[in-house]
C-alpha positions in Angstrom: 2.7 -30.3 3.8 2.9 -26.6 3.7 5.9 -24.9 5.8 4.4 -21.4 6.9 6.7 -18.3 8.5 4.4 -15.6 10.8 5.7 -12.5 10.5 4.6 -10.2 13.2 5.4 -7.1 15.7 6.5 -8.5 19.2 7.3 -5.4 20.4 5.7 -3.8 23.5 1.7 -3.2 22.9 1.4 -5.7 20.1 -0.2 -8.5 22.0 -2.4 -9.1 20.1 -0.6 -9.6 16.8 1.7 -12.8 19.3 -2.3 -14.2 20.5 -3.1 -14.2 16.8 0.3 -15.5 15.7 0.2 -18.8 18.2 -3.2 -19.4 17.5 -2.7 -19.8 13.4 0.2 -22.1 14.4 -2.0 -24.4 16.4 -4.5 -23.9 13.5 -2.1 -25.0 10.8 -1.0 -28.4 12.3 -3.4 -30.3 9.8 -1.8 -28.4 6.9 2.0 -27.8 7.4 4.5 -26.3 10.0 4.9 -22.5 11.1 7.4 -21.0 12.5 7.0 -17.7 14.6 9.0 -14.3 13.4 8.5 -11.7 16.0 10.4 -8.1 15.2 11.3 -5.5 16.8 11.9 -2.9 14.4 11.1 -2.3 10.3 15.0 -3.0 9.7 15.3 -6.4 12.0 12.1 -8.1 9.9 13.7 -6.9 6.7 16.8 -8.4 7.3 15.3 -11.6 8.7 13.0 -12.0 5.7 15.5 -11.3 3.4 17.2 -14.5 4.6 14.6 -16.8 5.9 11.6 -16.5 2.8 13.4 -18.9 0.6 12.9 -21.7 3.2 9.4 -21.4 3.4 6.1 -21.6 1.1 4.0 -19.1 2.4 5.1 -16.1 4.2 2.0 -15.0 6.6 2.0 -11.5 7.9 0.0 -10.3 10.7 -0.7 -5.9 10.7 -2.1 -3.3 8.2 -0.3 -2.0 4.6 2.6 -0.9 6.4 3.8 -4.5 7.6 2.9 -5.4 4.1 5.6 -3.1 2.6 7.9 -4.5 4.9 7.8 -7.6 3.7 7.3 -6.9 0.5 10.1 -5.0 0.2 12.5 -7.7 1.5 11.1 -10.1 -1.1 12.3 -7.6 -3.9 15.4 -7.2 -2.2 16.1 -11.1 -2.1 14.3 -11.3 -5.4 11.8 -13.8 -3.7 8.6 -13.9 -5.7 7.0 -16.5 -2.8 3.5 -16.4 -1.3 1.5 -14.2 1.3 -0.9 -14.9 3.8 -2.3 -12.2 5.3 -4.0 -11.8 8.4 -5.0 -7.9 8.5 -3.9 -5.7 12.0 -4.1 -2.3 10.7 -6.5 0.4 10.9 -7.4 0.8 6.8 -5.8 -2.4 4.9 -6.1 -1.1 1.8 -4.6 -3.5 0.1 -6.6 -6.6 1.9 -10.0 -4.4 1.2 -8.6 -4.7 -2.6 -8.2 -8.3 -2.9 -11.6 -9.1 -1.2 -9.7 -10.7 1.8 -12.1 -11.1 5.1 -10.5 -8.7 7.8 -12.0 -11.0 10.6 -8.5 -13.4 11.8 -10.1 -16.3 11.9 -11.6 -16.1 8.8 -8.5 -15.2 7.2 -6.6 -18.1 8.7 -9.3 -20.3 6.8 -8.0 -18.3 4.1 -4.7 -18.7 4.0 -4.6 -22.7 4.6 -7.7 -24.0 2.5 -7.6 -20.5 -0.1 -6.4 -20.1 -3.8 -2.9 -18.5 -4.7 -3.4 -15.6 -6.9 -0.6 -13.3 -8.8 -0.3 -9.8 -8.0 1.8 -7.1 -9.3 4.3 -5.0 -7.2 5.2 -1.3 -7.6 8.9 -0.5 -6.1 11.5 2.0 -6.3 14.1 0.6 -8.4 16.9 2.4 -6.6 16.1 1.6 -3.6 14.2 -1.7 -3.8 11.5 -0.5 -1.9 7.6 -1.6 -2.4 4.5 -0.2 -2.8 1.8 -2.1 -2.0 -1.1 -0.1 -2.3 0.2 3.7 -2.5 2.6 6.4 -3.0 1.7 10.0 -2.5 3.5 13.1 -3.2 2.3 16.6 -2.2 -0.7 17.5 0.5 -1.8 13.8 0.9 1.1 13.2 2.2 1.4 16.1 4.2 -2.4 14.8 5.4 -1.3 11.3 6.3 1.5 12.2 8.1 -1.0 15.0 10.5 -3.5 11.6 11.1 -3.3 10.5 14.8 -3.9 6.7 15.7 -6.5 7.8 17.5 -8.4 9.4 14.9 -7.7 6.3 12.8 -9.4 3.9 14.9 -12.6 6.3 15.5 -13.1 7.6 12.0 -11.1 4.3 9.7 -10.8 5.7 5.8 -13.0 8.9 6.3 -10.3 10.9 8.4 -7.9 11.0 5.9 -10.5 11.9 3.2 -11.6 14.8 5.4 -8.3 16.2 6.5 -7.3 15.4 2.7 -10.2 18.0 1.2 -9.8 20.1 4.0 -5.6 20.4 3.5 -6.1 20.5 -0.2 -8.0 23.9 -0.1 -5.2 25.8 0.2 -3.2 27.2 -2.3 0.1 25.9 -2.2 1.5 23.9 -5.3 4.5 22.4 -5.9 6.5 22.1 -9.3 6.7 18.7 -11.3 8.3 17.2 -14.1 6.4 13.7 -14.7 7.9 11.7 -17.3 5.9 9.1 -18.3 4.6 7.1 -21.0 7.6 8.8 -23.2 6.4 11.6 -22.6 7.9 14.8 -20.4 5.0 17.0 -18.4 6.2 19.9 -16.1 3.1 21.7 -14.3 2.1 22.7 -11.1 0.5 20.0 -8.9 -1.3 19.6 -5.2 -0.9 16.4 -5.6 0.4 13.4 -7.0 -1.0 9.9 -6.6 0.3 6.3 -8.0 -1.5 3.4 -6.6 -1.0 -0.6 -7.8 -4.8 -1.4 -7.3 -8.6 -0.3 -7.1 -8.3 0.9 -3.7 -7.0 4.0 -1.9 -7.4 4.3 1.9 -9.6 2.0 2.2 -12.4 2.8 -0.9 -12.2 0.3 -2.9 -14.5 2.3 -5.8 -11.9 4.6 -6.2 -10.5 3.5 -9.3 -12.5 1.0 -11.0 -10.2 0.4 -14.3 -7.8 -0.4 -11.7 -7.0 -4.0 -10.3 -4.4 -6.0 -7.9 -3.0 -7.9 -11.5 -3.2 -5.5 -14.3 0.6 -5.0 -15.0 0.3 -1.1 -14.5 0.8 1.9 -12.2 -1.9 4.2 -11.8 -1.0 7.9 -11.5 -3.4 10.8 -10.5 -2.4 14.6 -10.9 -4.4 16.7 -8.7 -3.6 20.6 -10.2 -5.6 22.4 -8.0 -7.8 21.8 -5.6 -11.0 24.8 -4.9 -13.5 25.0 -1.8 -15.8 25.4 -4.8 -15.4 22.1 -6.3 -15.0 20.1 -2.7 -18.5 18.6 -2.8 -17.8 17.9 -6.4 -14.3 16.2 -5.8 -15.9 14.3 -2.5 -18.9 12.7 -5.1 -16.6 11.5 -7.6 -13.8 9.6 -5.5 -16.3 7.9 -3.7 -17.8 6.7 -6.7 -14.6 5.8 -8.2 -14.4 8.5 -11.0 -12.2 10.9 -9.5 -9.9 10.6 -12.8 -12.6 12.5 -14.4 -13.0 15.6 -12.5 -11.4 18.8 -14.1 -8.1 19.4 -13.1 -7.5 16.1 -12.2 -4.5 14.0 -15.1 -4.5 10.2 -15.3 -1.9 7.8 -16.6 -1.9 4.4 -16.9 2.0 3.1 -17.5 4.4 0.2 -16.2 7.0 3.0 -15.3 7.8 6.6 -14.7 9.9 9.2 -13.1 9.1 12.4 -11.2 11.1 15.1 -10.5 10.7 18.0 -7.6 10.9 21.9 -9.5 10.2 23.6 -6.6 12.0 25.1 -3.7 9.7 24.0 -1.4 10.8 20.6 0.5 8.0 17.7 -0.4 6.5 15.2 1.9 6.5 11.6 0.2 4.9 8.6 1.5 4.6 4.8 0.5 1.8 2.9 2.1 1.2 5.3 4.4 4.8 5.7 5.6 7.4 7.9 5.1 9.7 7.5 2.0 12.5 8.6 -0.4 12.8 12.5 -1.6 12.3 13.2 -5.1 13.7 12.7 -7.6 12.3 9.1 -7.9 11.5 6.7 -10.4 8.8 3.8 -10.1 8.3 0.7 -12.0 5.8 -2.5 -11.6 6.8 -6.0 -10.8 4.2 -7.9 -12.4 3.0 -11.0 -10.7 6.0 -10.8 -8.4 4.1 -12.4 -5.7 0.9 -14.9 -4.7 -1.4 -13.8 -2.4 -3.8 -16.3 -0.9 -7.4 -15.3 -1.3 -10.3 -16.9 -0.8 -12.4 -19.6 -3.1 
């Protein structure tokens, strides 16, 4: 018999994510015993994890990529390789799309008590401990991700933030980088830079087809400059996952680098859709730090 800890939002408006967190208890009598964590804040479930995911065999999380990191990045911090259920809540869930997991909850409660564990790789911030489960942008996407509304989520899913992304990106601003990766030292001018652990990026789960949840690397896109010209050109390739080939466009494959700001200009940064650390930073891959259940 399985023990199983929920991990969910119980703040105010999250109903939902409590209806769908009693009902996988009563669903996973047959199998094991959960217990119910309901948080109220991003620190309070980190510091609960952090002391509780030892006791448990599965850790089930209820919410999209950002409850993920959450819980993710208490794992790294109590250096808890364990295993994930995951029930998906968010608007995109990237990294669910990525693994194939079925969005629908009951459906993915099947999944998580009668599924098969699977390893997947973590990226982090090793001076910080911090995760990244699907993402990590630097530059105008993350400008564009923090200028989404939830509202515009929930209407449009993935296509807002390519729109507003191509529609922010044709502007001229740049920023300064020095990228050191793969022993190697680049400094150039950049829009954009993008490191994501899997196939998937908000959602498209073409984008990057050399790309999977268990391949032991980071996957870094440099986006030099962006041109109304080339917009319909840019749109066609990420869709069909071959956006590393467009001109202008750099792509590394590597278990670790550093990037460093050059310019004046203050940066927006964001991990799995949130905001994160300022630069300079330095990210590395966990391989098969955690299991994820998935299904047969």
């Amino acid at each position: 018999m399985s023990k199983y800890l929920v991990i969910y939002n119980g703040s105010a408006g999250s109903n939902d994510n409590e209806k769908i967190a009693h009902h996988f208890q009563r669903q996973a009598t047959a199998h094991g015993d959960a217990d119910l964590l309901a948080t109220q804040s991003r620190q309070e479930a980190l510091q609960a994890i952090q002391k509780r995911a030892k006791d448990y065999d599965c850790l089930v999380t209820i919410g999209g990529d950002g409850t993920l990191n959450t819980t993710c990045t208490a794992l790294l911090k109590a250096n808890v390789g364990t295993t994930l259920g995951i029930i998906p809540g968010g608007t995109v869930n990237n990294f669910a799309k990525a693994l194939g997991l079925p969005l629908e909850a009951d459906a993915a409660i099947d999944t998580i008590l009668t599924g098969t564990a699977r390893p997947v790789d973590l990226g982090y911030l090793p001076d910080t401990g911090q995760a990244i489960v699907s993402s990590l942008t630097i530059g105008k996407l993350a400008e564009t991700a923090q200028n989404v509304k939830q509202s515009e989520k929930k209407c449009w899913g993935p296509m807002i933030y390519l729109f507003k992304g191509f529609k922010q990106l044709v502007t001229n601003r740049s920023y300064k980088f020095r990228l050191t990766v793969n022993d190697q030292t680049h400094v150039q001018r950049a829009q954009v830079i993008l490191i994501t652990t899997t196939n998937s990026v908000g959602g498209f789960i073409t984008f990057n087809q050399e790309a999977s949840f268990d391949d032991d690397l980071l996957h870094t896109f440099v986006l030099r400059r962006f041109t109304p010209r080339k917009l319909m050109n840019y749109g066609r390739l990420f869709i069909a996952g071959k956006f590393k080939n467009a001109r202008g466009v750099s792509y590394f494959k590597s278990t670790s680098l550093t990037i460093e700001n050059l310019s004046h200009r203050p940066l927006h940064t964001r991990i799995d859709g949130d905001p994160s650390v300022k630069l300079p930073i330095k990210v590395a891959i966990r391989s098969d730090f955690i299991q994820v259940m998935t299904p047969n």
